[in-house]
C-alpha positions, 0 to 999 in steps of 0.5 A, spaced: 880 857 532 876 864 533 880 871 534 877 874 539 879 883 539 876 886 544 876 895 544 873 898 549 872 905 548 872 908 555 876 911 560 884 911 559 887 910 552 894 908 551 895 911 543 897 906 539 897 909 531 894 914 528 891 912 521 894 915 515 891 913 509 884 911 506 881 904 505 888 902 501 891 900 494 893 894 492 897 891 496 899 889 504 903 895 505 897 900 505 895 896 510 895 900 517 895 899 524 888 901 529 888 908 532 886 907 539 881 913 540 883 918 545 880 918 553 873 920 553 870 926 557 864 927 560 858 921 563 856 916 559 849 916 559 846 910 555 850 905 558 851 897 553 853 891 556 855 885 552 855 885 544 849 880 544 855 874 542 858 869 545 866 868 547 866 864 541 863 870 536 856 866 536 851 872 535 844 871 538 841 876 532 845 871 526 844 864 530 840 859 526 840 864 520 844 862 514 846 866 508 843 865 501 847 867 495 845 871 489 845 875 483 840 879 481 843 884 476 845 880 470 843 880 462 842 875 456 841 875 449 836 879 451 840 885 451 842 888 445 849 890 447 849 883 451 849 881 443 853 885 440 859 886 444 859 880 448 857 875 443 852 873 448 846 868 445 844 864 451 837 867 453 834 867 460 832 860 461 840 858 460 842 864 464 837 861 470 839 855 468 847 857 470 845 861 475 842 854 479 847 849 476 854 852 474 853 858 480 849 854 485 846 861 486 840 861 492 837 866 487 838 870 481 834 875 477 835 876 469 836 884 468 836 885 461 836 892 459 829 895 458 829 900 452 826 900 446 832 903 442 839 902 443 842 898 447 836 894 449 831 894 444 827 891 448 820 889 445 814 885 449 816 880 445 821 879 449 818 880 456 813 875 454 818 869 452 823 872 459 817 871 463 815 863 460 821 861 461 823 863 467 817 860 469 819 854 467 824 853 471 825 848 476 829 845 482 830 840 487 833 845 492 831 852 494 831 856 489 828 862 487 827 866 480 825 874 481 823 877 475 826 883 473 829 889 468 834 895 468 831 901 466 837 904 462 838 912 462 840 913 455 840 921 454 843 927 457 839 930 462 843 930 468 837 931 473 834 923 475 840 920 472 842 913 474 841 906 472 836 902 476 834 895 476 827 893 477 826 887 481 819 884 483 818 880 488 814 874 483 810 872 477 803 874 479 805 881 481 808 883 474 807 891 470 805 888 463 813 889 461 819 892 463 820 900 461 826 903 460 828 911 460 825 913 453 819 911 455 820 913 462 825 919 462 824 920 470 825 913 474 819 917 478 815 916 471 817 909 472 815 908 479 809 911 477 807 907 472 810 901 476 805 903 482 800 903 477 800 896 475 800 889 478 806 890 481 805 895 486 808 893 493 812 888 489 817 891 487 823 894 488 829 899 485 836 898 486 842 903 482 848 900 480 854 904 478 851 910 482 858 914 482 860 912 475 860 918 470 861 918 463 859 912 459 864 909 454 860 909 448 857 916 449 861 920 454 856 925 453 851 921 457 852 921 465 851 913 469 852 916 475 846 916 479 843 923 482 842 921 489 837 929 490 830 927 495 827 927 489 829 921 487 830 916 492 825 912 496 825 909 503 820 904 501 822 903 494 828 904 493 831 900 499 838 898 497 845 900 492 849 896 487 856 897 491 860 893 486 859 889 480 864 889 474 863 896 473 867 896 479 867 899 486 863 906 487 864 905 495 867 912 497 872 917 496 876 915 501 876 908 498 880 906 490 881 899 490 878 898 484 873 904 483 868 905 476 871 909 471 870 917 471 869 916 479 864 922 481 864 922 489 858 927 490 855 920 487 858 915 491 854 909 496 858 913 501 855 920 499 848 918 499 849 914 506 852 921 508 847 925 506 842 922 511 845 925 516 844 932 514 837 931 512 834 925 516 831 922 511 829 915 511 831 914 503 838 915 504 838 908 510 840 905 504 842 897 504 848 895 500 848 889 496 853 887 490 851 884 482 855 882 476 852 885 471 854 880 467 853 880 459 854 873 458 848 870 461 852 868 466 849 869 473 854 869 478 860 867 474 865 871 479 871 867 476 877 872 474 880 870 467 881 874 462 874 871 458 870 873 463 871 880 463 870 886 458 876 891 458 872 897 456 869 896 463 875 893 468 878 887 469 873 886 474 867 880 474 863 884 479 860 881 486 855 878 489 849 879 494 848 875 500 841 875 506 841 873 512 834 868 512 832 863 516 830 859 510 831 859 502 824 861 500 822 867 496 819 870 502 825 871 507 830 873 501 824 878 499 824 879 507 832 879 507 833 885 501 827 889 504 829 889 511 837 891 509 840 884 513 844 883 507 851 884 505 856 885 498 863 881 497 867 883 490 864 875 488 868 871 494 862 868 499 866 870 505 861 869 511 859 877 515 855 878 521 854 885 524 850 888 529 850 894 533 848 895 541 846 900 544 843 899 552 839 894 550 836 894 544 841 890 539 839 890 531 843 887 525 846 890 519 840 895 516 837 896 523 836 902 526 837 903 534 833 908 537 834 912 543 831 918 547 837 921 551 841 927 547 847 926 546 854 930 546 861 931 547 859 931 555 854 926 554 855 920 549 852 913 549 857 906 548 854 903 541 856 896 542 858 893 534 859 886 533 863 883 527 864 876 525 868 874 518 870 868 515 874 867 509 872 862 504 877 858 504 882 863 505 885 869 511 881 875 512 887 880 512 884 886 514 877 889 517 875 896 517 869 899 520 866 905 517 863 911 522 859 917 518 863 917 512 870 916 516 875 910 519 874 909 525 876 903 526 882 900 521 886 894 522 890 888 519 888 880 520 891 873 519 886 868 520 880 864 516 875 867 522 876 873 525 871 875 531 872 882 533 867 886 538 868 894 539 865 899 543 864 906 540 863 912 545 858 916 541 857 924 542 852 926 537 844 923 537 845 921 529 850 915 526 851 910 522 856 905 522 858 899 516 864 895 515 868 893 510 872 886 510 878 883 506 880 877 504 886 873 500 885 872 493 891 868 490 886 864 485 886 871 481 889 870 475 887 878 473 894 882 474 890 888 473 886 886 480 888 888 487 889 881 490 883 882 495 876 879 496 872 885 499 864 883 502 861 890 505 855 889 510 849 894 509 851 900 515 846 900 521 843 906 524 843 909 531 838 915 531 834 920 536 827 918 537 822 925 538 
């Protein structure tokens, strides 16, 4: 059966709760009711009708689509810490081969750290047999190989900051190698040297960790991603890691599972939020999630003790997911760019989320439009559409997020949860995402909260000039 809520934002409220706590620890407890909004004031301005689904949580923008998995942040024998500290000697064509067989991945890419010196030590060698090997990979299913790196920052400037991974959108559109930060010391430098190669318009980069500080080995080099204007890029760097076996860097108000040394001016969160200051496209940032595995196992999400590495957390990392109309390189590329897609801490729960405002209606990584000012007298009714299934296992909680805050936090008990929720909105710039919980009890990992998570990319409401 579908559990159908439906709140409406308008008129009279009874007020049920008021919401104590943030997105909760590591148990049922910190779980805690909806607080119903209190009565509007003023006129609506910009009317909505429907959530663009049916009465069964069928979405007219998700129908026919289905969800590709992948894993785009992964390391081989490649990577010399991969070697060195995880014993790791599988090469990218037994990872890909995993990925495909083991992990039964839609997609993958190999992100082996791209520096020349510790801890990479990457050479053109190196990138010659990745790319050959990769290439020579085949399937009787759709899927799909992206070639990639990881630009590593390895020193102690703290101005453009941040891990990136590099991933290209196939192998005719390729830079002669994969460059990391002692070559580049800037990932502006080495977007301009991307944009100076084959790869130009075929590539794009995604930080991981971002609100990570001190590294383990040398807590004098920051992790951390330096979200300033000059280093983000609408087009280029359309999408943050959220979550991988580094941990979570969501958000402040959120401490399951976060990274080591949590620097909140650095999270996902602080960088969605700045575009509310400043409007700048680069900060509409779609989200997605990645193991960062070390062992040359791309999606390989199982929670047991050998497959973590304690200097980092007992975690596993996560794993993307594209909404498409069909697995092909093309429409997973058209997915990531395009913001329709999603992360979970490793579990493949099934997320839909769209947003209505009038009548324009857009799925997660949309942008909504609209003329009319809005403000504490006038305000428009965003209409948000949420669909969730487990896999296999109850969805406990879903939240949704509204320009950094909970608006929305409430505790659930079935496989499949449809829910459709109307916001009045007063001011002309917002965004929207959410956050979804589901049961884990195959988590063999007692350090681990006993929750999945999938996080969908926000969608955006703004004031057209």
């Amino acid at each position: 059966m579908v559990k159908k809520e439906i709140f409406i934002v308008a008129g009279i409220f009874i007020l049920i709760s008021v919401i104590i706590s943030g997105c909760g620890g590591s148990s049922s407890s910190n779980i805690v009711p909806v607080a119903t909004p209190t009565p509007s004031s003023g006129s609506v301005v910009i009317s909505t009708d429907g959530y663009g689904c049916n009465s069964e949580g069928i979405s007219q923008v998700y129908a026919g689509m289905v969800t590709a998995w992948g894993d785009i942040h992964s390391h081989t024998t490649y990577s010399n810490d991969a070697l060195e500290k995880a014993g790791c000697t599988l090469t990218p064509e037994d990872a890909c081969t995993f990925a495909r067989d083991v992990s039964l991945l839609d997609f993958a890419a190999i992100t082996d750290h791209a520096e020349n010196g510790a801890p990479g030590q990457y050479t053109q060698e190196k990138w010659n047999n990745m790319i050959a090997q990769e290439k020579s990979i085949t399937s009787s299913r759709p899927f799909v190989i992206f070639p990639g790196f990881e630009y590593t920052k390895n020193t102690v400037r703290t101005d453009g900051t941040g891990h990136k991974n590099i991933i290209c959108y196939d192998f005719d559109h390729l830079p002669q190698r994969g460059y990391g930060s002692d070559v580049y010391s800037l990932p502006t430098d080495l977007w301009n040297y991307l944009n100076s190669t084959s790869a130009s318009g075929y590539y794009i980069s995604i930080p991981h960790h971002p609100a990570k500080g001190a590294d383990y080995d040398n807590p004098v080099i920051p992790m951390n991603t330096d979200w300033s204007e000059a280093y983000i890029s609408a087009d280029l760097q359309p999408l943050v890691e959220i979550y991988s076996r580094h941990g979570s860097s969501e958000s402040a108000l959120c401490n399951d599972e976060r990274v080591n040394d949590f620097k909140e001016n650095c999270s996902v969160e602080a960088a969605l939020s700045s575009w509310l200051s400043t409007h700048n496209p680069g900060y509409k940032l779609g989200i997605i999630g990645g193991t960062d595995t070390h062992y040359g196992k791309p999606g390989d999400v199982q929670e047991i003790s050998s497959n973590v590495d304690a200097r980092l957390g007992y975690f596993t990392g996560g794993l993307a997911s594209v909404w498409v109309n069909s697995v092909d390189r093309q429409s997973i590329w058209n997915g990531l760019k395009g913001k329709n897609c999603y992360a979970t801490s490793g579990a493949r729960i099934k997320l839909e989320f769209t947003g209505k405002l009038g009548t324009d209606l857009v799925p997660m990584g949309g942008t909504i439009t609209h003329k009319t000012s809005l403000s504490n007298s006038h305000y428009g009714q965003v209409n948000l559409h949420i669909f969730a299934q487990g896999e296999g296992k109850k969805i406990t909680r879903v939240q949704i997020f509204k320009n950094g805050t909970i608006l929305y936090d409430k505790s659930e008990n079935n496989v499949t949860v449809h829910i459709d929720y109307q916001d009045n909105l007063k001011e002309d710039y917002a965004y929207y995402r959410v956050k979804v919980w589901q049961e884990n009890n195959s988590n063999s990992l007692s350090n681990n909260i006993p929750y999945e998570r999938a996080w969908s990319s926000p969608l955006w409401v703004e004031k057209s000039e």
